[in-house]
C-alpha positions in Angstrom: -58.8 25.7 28.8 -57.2 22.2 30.4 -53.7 21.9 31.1 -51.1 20.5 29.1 -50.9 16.9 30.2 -47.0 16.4 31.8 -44.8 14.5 29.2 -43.2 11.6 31.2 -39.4 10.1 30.3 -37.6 7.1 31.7 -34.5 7.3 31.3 -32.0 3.9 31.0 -28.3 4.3 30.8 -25.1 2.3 32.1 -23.8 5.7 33.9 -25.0 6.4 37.4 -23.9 10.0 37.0 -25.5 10.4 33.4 -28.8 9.0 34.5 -28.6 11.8 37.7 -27.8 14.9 35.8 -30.6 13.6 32.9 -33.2 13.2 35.5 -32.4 16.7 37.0 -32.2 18.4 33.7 -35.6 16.9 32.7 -37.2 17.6 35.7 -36.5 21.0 35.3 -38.5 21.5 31.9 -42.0 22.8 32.4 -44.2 20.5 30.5 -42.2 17.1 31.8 -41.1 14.9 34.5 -39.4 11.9 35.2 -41.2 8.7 35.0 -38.3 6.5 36.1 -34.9 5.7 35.7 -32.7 2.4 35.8 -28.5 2.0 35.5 -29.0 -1.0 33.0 -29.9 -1.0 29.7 -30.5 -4.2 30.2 -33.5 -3.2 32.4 -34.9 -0.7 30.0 -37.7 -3.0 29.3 -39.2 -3.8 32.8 -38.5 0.6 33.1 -41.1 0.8 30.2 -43.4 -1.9 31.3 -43.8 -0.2 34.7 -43.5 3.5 33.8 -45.5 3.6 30.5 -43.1 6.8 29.3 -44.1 8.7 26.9 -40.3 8.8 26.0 -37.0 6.4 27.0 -33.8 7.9 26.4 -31.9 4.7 26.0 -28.1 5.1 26.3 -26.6 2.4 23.9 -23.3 2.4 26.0 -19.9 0.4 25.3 -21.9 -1.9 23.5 -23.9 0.0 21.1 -25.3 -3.8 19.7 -26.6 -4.9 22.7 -28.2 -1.1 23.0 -29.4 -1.3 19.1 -31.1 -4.7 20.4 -33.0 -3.3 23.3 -34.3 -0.2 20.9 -36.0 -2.5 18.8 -37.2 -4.7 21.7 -38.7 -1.9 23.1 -40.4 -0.3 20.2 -41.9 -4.2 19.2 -44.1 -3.3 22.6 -47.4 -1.7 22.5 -48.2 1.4 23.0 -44.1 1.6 22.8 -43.1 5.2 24.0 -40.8 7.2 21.6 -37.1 6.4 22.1 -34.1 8.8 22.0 -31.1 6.8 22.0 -28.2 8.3 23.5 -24.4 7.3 22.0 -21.2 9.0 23.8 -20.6 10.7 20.1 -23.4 11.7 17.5 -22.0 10.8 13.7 -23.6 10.0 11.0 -23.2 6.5 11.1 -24.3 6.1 14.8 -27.6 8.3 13.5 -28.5 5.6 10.7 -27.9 2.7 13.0 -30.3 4.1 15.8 -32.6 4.8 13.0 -32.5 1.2 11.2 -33.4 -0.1 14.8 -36.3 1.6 15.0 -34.9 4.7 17.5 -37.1 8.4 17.2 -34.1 10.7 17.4 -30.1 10.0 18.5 -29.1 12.3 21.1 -24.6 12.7 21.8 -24.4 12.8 25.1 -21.6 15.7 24.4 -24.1 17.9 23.5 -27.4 16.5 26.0 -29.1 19.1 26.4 -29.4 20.6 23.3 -29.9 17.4 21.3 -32.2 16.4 23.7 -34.3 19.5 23.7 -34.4 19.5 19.4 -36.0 16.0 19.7 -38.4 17.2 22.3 -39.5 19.8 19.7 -39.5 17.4 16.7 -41.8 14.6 18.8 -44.0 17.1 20.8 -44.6 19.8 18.2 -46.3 23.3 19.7 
């Protein structure tokens, strides 16, 4: 029986103490680890270029456009990794938006760890 091969996310947000409580939440879940992190959205491209995730959350920030842009620049990449966007608040409208631009899931960042481990389960099904 092999191993479960170690799920790897990059995470790319505006908030230096987001980006350090993610990376220590997901470096605490058996099955995945951190492949990098960056406190620019703007950056979230070179992050998956380098890293090769298997996932980027992507925080869309106070500029949830600019954030919308850089999901569907990322996903236009090959071999693009799934991407969770993150908004500050999860509606309805924020959900279709994220969707539209090509995002996996939408994660609130009120509720992190929860949303973050149901679109875990819906990408990496047991």
């Amino acid at each position: 029986m092999t191993p479960e091969r170690t799920r790897r996310i990059a995470i790319a947000d505006d908030s230096p103490a987001f980006v350090a409580a993610a990376a220590d939440y997901i470096a605490s879940l058996p099955g995945y680890g951190v492949a990098g992190t960056v406190q620019a959205v703007s950056q979230a491209l070179t992050l998956v270029e380098n890293a090769l995730p298997d996932v980027l959350l992507l925080g869309l920030g106070l500029s949830p456009a600019r954030g919308l842009d850089m999901v569907r620049r990322v996903k236009a990449c090959p071999g693009a990794p799934a991407v969770v966007a993150m908004t500050l608040f999860h509606t309805p409208e924020a959900a279709a938006q994220a969707r539209r631009a090509g995002a996996d899931a939408l994660v609130g960042k009120e509720a992190f760890v929860s949303g973050l481990t149901d679109a875990l389960a819906r990408l990496f099904p047991a």
